[in-house]
C-alpha positions as a Markdown table, in Angstrom:
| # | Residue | x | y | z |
|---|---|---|---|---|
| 1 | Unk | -7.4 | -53.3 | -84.3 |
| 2 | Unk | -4.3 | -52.8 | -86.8 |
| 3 | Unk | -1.5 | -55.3 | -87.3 |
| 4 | Unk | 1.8 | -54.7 | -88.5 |
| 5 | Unk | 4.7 | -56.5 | -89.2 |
| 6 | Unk | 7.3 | -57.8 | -86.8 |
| 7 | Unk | 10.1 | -58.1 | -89.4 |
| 8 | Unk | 10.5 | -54.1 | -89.8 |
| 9 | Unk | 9.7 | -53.0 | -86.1 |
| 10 | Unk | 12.6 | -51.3 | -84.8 |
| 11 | Unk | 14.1 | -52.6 | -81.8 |
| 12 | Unk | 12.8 | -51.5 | -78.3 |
| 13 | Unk | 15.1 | -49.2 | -76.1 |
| 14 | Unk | 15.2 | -48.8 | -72.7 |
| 15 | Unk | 15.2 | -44.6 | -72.5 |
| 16 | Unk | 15.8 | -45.5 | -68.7 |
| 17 | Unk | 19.3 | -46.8 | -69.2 |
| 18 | Unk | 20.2 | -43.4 | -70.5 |
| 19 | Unk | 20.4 | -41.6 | -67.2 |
| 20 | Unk | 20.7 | -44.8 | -64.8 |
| 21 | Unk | 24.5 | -42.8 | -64.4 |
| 22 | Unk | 25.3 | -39.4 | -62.6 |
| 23 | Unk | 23.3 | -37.4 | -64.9 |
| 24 | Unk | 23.7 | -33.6 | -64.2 |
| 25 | Unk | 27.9 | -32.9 | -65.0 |
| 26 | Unk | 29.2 | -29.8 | -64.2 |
| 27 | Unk | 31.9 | -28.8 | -67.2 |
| 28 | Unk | 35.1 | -29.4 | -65.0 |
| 29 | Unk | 33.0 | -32.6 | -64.1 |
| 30 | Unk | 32.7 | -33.6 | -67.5 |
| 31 | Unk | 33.8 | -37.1 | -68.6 |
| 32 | Unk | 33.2 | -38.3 | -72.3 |
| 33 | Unk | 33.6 | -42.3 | -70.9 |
| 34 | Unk | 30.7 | -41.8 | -68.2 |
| 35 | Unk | 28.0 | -39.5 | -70.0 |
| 36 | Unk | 25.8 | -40.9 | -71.3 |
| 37 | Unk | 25.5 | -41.5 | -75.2 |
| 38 | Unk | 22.6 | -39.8 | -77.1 |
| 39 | Unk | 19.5 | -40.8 | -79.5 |
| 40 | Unk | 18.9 | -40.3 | -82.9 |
| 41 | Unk | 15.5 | -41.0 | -84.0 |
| 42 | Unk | 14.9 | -41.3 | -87.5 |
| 43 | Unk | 12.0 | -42.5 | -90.0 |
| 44 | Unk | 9.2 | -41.7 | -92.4 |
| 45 | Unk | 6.3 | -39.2 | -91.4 |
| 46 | Unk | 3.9 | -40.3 | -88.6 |
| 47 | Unk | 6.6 | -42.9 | -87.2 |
| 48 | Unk | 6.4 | -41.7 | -83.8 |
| 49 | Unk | 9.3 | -40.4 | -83.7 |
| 50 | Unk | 8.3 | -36.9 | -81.8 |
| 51 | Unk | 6.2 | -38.9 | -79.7 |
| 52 | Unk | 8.7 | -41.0 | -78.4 |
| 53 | Unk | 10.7 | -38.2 | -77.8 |
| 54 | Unk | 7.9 | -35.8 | -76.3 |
| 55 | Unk | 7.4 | -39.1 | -73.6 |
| 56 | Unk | 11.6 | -39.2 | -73.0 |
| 57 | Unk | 11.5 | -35.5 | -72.2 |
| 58 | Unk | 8.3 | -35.7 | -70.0 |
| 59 | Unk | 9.3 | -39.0 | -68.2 |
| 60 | Unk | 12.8 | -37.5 | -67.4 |
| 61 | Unk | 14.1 | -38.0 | -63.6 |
| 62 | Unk | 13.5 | -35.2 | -61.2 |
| 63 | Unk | 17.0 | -34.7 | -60.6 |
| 64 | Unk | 17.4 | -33.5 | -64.6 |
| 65 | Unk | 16.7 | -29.9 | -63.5 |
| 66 | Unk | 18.6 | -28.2 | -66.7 |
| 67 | Unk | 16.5 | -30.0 | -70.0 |
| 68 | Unk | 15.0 | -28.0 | -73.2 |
| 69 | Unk | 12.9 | -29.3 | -76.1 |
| 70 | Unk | 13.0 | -26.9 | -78.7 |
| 71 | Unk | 12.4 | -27.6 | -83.0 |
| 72 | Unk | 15.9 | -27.6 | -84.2 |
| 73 | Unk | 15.0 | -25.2 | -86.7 |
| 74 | Unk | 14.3 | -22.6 | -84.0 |
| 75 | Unk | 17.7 | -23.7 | -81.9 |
| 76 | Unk | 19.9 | -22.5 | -84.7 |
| 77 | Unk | 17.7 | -19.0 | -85.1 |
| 78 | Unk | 18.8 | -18.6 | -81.7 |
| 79 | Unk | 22.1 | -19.7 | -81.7 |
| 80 | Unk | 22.7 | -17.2 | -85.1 |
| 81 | Unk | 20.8 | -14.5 | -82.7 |
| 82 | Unk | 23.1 | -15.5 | -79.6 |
| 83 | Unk | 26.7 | -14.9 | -82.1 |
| 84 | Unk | 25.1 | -12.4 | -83.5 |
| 85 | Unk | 25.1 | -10.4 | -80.6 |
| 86 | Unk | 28.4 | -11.4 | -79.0 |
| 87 | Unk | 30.3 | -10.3 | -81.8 |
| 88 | Unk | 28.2 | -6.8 | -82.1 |
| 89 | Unk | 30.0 | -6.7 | -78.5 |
| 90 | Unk | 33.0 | -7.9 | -79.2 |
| 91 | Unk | 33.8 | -7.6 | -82.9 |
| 92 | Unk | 33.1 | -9.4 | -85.8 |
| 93 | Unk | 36.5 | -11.3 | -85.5 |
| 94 | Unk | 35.3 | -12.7 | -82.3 |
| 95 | Unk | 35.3 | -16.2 | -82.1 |
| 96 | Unk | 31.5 | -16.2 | -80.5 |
| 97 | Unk | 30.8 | -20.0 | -80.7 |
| 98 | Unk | 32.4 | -21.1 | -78.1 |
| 99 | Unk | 30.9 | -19.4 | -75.3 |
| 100 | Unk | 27.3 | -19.5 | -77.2 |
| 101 | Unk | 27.9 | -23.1 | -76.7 |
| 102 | Unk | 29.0 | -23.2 | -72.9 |
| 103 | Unk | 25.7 | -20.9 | -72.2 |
| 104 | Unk | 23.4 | -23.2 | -74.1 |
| 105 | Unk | 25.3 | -25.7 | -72.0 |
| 106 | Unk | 24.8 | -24.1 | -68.6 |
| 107 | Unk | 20.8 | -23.6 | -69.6 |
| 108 | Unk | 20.4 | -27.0 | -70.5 |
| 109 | Unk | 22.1 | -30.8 | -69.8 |
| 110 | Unk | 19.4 | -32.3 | -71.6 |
| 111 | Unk | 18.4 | -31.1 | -75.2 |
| 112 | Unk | 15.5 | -32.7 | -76.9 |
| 113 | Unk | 15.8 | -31.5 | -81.0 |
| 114 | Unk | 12.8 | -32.3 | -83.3 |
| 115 | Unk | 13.0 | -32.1 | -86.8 |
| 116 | Unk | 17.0 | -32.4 | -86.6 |
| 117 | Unk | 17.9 | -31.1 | -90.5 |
| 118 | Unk | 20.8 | -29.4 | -91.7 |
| 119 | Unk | 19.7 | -27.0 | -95.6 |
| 120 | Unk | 21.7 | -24.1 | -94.6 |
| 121 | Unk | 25.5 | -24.2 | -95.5 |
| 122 | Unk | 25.8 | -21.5 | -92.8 |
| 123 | Unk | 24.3 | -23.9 | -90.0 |
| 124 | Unk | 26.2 | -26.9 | -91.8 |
| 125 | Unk | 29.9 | -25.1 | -91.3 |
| 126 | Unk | 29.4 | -24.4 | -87.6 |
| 127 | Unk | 27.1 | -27.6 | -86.2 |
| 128 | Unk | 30.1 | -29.3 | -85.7 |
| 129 | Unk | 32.1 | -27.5 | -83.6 |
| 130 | Unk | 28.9 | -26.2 | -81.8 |
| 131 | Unk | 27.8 | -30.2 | -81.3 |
| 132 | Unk | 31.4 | -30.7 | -80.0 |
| 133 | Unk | 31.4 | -27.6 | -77.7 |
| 134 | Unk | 27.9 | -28.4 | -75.6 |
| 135 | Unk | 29.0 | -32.2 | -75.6 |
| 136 | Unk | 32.1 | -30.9 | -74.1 |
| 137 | Unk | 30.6 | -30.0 | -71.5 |
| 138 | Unk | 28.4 | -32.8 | -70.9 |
| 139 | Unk | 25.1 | -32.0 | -73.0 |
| 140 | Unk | 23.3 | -35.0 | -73.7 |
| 141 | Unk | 21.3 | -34.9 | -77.0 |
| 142 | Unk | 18.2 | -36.3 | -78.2 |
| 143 | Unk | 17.1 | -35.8 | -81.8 |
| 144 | Unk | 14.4 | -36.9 | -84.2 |
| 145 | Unk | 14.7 | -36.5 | -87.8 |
| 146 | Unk | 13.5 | -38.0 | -91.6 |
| 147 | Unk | 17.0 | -38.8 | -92.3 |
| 148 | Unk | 19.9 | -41.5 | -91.1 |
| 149 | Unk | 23.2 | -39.2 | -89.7 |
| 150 | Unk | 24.5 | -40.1 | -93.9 |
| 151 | Unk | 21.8 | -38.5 | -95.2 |
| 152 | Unk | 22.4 | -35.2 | -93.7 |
| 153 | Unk | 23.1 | -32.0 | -95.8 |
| 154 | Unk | 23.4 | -34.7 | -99.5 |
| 155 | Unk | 24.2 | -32.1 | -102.1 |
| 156 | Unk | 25.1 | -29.7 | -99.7 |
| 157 | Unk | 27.3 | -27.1 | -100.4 |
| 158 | Unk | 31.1 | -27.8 | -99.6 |
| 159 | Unk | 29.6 | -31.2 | -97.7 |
| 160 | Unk | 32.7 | -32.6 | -97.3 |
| 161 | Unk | 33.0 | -30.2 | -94.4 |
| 162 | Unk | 30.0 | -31.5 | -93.1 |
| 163 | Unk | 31.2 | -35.3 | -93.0 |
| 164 | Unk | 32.8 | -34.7 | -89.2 |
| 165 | Unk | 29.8 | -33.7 | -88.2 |
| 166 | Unk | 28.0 | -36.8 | -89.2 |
| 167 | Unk | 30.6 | -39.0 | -87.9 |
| 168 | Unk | 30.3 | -37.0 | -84.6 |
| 169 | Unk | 27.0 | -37.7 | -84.3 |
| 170 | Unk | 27.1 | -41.6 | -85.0 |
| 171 | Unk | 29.6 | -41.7 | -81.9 |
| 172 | Unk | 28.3 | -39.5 | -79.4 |
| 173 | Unk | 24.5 | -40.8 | -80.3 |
| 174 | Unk | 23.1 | -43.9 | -80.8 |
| 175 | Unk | 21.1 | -44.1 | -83.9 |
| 176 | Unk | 18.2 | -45.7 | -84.2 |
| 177 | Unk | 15.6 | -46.6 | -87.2 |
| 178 | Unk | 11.8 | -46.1 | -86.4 |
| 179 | Unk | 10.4 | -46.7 | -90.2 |
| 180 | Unk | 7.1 | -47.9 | -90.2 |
| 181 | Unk | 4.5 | -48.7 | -93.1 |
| 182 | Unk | 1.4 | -47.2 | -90.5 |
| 183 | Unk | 1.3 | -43.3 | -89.7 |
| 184 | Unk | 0.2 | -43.3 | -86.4 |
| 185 | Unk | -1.2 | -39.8 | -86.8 |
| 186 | Unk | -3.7 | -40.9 | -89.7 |
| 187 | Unk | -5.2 | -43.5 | -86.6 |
| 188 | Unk | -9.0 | -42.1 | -86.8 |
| 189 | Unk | -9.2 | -40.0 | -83.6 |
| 190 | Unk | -12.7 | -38.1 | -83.0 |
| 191 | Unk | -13.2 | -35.4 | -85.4 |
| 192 | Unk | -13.5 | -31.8 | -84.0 |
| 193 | Unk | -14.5 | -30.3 | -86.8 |
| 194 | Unk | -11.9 | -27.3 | -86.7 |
| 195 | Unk | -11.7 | -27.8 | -91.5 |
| 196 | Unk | -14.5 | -26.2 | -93.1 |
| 197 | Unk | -14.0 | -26.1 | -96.9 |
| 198 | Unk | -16.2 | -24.1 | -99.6 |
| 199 | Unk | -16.1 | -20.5 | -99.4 |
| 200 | Unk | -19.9 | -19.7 | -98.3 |
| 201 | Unk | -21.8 | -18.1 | -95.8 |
| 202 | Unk | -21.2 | -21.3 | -93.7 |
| 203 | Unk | -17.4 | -20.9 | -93.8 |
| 204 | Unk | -18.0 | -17.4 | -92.2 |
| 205 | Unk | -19.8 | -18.9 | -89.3 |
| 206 | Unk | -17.7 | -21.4 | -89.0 |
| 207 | Unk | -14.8 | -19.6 | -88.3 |
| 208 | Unk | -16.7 | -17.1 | -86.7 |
| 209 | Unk | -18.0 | -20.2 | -84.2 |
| 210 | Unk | -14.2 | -21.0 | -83.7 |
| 211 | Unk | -13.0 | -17.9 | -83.2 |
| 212 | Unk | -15.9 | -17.0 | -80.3 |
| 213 | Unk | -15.2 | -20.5 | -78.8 |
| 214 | Unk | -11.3 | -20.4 | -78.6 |
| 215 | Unk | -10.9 | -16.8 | -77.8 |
| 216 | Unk | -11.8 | -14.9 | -74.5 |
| 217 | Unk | -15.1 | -13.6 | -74.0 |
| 218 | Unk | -13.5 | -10.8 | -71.3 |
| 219 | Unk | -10.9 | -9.5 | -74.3 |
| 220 | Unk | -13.8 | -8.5 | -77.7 |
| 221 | Unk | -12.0 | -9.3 | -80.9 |
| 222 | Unk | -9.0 | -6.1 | -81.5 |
| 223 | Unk | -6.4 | -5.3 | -84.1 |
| 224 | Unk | -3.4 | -6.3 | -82.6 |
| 225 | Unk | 0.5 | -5.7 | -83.4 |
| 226 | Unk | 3.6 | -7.4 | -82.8 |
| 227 | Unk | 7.3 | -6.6 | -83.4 |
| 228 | Unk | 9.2 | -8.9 | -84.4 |
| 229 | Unk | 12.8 | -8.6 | -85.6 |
| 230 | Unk | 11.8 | -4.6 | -86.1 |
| 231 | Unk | 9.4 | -5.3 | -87.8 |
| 232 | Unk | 5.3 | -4.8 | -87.4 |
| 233 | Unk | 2.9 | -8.0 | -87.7 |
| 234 | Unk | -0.2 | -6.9 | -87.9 |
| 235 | Unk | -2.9 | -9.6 | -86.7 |
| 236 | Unk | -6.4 | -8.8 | -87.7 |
| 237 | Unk | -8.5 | -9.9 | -84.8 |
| 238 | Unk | -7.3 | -11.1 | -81.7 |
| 239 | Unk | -9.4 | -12.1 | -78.5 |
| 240 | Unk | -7.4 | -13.7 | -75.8 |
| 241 | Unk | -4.4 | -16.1 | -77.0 |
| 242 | Unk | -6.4 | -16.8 | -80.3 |
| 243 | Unk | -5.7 | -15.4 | -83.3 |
| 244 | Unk | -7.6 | -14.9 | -86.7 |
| 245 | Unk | -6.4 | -14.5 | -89.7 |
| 246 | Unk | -7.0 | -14.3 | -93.7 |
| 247 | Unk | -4.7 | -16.3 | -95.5 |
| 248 | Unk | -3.3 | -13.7 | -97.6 |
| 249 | Unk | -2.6 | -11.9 | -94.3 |
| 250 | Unk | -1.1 | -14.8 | -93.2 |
| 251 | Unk | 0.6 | -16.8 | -96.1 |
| 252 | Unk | 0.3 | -14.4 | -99.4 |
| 253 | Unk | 3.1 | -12.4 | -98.1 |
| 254 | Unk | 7.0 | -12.5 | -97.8 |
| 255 | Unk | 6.7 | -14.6 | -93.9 |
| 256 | Unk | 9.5 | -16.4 | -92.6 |
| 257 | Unk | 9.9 | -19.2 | -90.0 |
| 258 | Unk | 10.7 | -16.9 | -87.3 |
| 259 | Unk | 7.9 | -15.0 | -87.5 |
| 260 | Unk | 5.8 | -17.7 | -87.7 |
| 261 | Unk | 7.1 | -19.3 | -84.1 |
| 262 | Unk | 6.8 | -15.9 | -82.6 |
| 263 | Unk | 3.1 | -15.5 | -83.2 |
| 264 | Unk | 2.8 | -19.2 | -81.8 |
| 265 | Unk | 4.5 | -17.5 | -78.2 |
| 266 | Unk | 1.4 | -14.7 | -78.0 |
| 267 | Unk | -1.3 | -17.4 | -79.2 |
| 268 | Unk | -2.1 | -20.8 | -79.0 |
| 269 | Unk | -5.1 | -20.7 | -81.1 |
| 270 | Unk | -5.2 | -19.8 | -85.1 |
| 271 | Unk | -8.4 | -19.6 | -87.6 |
| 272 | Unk | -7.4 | -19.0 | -91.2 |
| 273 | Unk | -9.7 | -17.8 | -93.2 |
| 274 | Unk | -9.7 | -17.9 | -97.4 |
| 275 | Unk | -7.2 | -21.4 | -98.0 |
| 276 | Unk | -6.8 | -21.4 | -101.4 |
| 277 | Unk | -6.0 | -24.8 | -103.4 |
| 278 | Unk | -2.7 | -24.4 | -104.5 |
| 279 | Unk | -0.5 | -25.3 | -107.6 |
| 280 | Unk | 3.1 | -25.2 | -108.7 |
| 281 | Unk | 2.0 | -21.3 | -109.8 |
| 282 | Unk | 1.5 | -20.5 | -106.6 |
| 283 | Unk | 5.2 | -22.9 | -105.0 |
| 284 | Unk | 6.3 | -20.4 | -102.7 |
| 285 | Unk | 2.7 | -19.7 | -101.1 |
| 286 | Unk | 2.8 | -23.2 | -100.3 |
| 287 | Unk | 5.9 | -23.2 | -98.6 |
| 288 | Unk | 4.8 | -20.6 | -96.3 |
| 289 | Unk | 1.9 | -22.4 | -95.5 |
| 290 | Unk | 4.0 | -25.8 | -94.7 |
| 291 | Unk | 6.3 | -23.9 | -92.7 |
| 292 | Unk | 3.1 | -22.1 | -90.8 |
| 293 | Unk | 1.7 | -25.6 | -90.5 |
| 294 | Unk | 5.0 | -26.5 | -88.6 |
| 295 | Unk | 5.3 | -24.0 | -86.6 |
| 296 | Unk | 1.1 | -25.0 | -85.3 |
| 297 | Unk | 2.2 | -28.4 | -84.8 |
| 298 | Unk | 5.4 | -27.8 | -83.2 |
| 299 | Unk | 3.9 | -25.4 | -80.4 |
| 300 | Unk | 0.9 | -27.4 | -80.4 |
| 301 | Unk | -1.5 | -25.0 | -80.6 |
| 302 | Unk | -4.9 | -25.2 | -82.5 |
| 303 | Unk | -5.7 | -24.7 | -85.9 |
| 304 | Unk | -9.5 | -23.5 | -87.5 |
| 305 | Unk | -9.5 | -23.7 | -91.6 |
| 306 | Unk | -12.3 | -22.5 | -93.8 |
| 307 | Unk | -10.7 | -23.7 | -97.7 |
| 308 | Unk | -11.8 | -23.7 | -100.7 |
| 309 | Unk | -11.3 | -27.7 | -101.3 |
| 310 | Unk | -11.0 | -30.4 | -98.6 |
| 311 | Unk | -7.9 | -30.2 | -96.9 |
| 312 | Unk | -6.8 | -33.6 | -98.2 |
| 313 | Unk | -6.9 | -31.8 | -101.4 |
| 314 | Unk | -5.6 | -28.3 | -100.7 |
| 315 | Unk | -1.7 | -29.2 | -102.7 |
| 316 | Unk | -3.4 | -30.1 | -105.8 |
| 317 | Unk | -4.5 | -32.7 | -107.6 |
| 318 | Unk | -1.6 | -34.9 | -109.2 |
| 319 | Unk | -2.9 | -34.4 | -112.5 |
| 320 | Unk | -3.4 | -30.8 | -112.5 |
| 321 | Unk | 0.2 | -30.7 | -111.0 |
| 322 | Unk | 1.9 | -32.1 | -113.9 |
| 323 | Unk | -0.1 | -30.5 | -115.9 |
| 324 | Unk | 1.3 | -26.9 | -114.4 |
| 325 | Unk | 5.1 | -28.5 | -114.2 |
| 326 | Unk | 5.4 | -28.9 | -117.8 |
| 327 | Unk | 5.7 | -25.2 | -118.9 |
| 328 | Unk | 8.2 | -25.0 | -116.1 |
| 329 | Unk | 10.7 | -28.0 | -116.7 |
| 330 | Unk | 12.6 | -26.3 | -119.3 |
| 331 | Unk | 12.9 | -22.5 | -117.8 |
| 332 | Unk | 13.9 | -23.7 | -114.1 |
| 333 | Unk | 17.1 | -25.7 | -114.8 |
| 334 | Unk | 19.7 | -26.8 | -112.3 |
| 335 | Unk | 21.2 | -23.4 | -111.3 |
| 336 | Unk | 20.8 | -21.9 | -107.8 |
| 337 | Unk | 19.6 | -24.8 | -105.9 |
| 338 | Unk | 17.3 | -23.9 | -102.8 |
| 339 | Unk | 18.2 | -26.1 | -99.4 |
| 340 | Unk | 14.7 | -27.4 | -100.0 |
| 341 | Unk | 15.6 | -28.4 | -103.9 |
| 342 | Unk | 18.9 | -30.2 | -102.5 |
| 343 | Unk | 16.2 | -32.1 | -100.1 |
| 344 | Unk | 14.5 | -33.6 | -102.8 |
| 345 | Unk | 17.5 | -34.3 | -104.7 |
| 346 | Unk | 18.8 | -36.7 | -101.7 |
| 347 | Unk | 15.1 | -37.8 | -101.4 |
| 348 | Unk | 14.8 | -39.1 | -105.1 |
| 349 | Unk | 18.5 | -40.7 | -105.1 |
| 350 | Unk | 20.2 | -37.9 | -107.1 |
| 351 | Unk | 23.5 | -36.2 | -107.2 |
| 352 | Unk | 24.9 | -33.4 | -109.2 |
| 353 | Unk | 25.7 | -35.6 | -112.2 |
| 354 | Unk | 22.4 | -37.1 | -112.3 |
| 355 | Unk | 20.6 | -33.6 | -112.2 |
| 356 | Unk | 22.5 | -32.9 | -115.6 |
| 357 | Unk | 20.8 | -35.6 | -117.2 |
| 358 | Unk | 16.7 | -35.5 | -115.8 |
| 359 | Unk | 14.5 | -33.0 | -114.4 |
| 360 | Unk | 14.5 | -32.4 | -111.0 |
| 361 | Unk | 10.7 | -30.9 | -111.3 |
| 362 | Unk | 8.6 | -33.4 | -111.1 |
| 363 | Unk | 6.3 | -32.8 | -108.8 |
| 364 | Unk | 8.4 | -35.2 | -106.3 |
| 365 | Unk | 9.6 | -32.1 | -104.1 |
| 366 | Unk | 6.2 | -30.8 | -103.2 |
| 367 | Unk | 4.6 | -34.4 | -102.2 |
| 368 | Unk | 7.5 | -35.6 | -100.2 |
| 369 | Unk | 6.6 | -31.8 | -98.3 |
| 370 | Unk | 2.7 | -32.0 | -98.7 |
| 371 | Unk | 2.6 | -35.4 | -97.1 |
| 372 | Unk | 4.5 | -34.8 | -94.0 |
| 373 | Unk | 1.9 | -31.4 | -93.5 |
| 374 | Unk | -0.9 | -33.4 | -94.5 |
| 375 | Unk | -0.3 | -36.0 | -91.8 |
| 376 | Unk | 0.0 | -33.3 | -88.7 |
| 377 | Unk | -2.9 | -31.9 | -90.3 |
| 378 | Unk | -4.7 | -35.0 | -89.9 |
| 379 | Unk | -3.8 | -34.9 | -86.7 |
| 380 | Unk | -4.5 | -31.3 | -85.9 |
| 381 | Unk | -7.8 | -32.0 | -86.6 |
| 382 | Unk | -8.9 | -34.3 | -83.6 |
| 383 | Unk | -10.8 | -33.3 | -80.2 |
| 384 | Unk | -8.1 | -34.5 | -77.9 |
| 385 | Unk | -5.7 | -32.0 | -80.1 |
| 386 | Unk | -8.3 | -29.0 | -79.3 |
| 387 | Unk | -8.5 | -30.1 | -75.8 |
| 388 | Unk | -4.7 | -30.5 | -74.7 |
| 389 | Unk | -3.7 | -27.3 | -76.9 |
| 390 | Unk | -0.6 | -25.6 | -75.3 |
| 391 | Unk | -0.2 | -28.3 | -73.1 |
């Protein structure tokens, strides 16, 4: 049993009020005093906050025909995909947005958005108008994010721009704070064994034991190759809808987010072989990982390790970090800050002004990213994970 405390529980909502109204508008039907409001779900890692919304999408009314669920992350690929193409049509003067939004509309009444974020300043100058656009025509929106509406896009690039946005979102969705001091995902589940760490014989079998078990025994382990974007992804051994990799294949290499959710549309099964332990030498390797980790989560498919350390230590020990981040304080500096560095900053309480006067490298920026992989990890790793894969 676990306890917790009643002061900082968030308040319980009724997700059945939200559709007690006519729920499926048309866009000449649409009526901004009769849909009904959104959520935004926000709080620390392992709040619940996916959960909750993964139970509001499933538990929907039958008569919500037109719903999506989709990372937010991967809704504005597509949406940049979606203008992308209507202006190769039409001309790059073409105003595109609009009638992105009013299809995205017409697939879906109902869009579920995890991981709501905005890094990008090319995603934070359009999100307004393409929030207003689908809410226009009667798009109701359910999001879950780490941050409060305010704490979108802090440090951001021309931000002031942003700030309709934000207010936009605090009036067409009601906002609600799921911070708790438990991660539910940490809850000891049974273990399925899927981490192996030291590189040895017995890593070998394990993945090869994994591999065997999650594959198909009808389809014998192949080189396989996807395109994606025009490019050639190369997959070492595939069997079925798992995939196996070596982590150099996977994560050593230039690999972005997009390619990452594409493999996770051919397979729902990945063993990595080779996870190094990883430093602040070795920054952008981790990234990829964490973003690869995301992507596994996200899709829910399985995930078979063999590392080198225990997975609770694979992002390095504190002290060897700030050991590594001292001969890279002074050469770094303030100039060109990443959407990630801009993350931390609002994470650690900083502004522009502040970053003059202290180090932003302090090792702060790779546990606030660590943890939050760490966690879904964690709970990656359980039997009832393995068993509901996909699902």
């Amino acid at each position: 049993m676990f306890s917790y405390d009643t002061s900082i529980a968030p308040k319980i909502f009724d997700f059945s009020g939200l559709f007690q109204q006519k729920t499926i508008i048309s866009k000449t039907e649409y009526d901004p005093d009769t849909t009904p409001l959104g959520l935004y779900l926000h709080g620390d890692v392992g709040s619940g906050k996916t959960m909750l919304m993964n139970m509001f999408y499933l538990t929907l009314p039958p008569n919500i025909l037109r719903k999506r669920r989709i990372h937010f992350n991967a809704f504005m690929q597509d949406v940049h995909r979606r203008m992308h193409k209507e202006k190769m049509k039409h001309g790059s003067s073409f105003d595109a947005l609009p009638f992105v939004a009013a299809d995205l509309a017409e697939e879906a009444s109902v869009l579920c958005f995890d991981e709501f974020q905005c890094t990008d300043v090319a995603d934070a100058m359009i999100l307004r108008r393409l929030l207003e656009e689908m809410i226009s025509h009667g798009v109701v929106m359910v999001a879950t994010s780490n941050r409060h509406p305010n704490d979108l896009y802090k440090n951001g690039i021309q931000r002031e721009s942003f700030i309709p946005c934000i207010k936009l979102l605090q009036t067409r969705l009601e906002v609600l704070n799921l911070d708790s001091p438990t991660d539910y995902r940490k809850i000891a589940r049974p273990a399925s064994g899927v981490y192996h760490f030291g590189l040895d014989n017995a890593a070998v079998a394990h993945a090869n034991k994994w591999f065997s078990y999650l594959g198909d025994p009808k389809d014998p382990p192949h080189l396989d190759t996807k395109i994606i974007w025009g490019r050639e992804i190369n997959i070492p051994s595939a069997s079925g809808r798992a995939a196996r990799f070596d982590f150099q294949d996977i994560c050593g290499k230039p690999t972005s987010a997009a390619d990452y959710l594409e493999l996770t549309r051919h397979y729902d099964a990945f063993v990595v072989e080779n996870v190094p332990a990883m430093d602040i030498n070795s920054r952008d390797v981790a990234r990829r990982f964490i973003t690869f980790i995301d992507s596994i989560y996200e899709a829910k498919a399985a995930l078979v390790l063999t590392s080198e350390v225990p997975i609770s230590h694979i992002f390095i020990a504190d002290r060897k970090l700030a050991h590594s981040m001292n001969g890279q304080q002074k050469s770094d500096g303030a100039q060109g800050l990443s959407p990630a560095m801009r993350m931390l900053m609002d994470d650690l309480g900083m502004n522009m002004d502040t970053l003059k006067e202290s180090s932003i490298f302090t090792g702060d920026e790779e546990r606030f990213a660590f943890a939050r992989a760490l966690s879904r990890l964690s709970e990656m790793a359980s039997s009832f994970w393995i068993e509901n894969r996909g699902d």
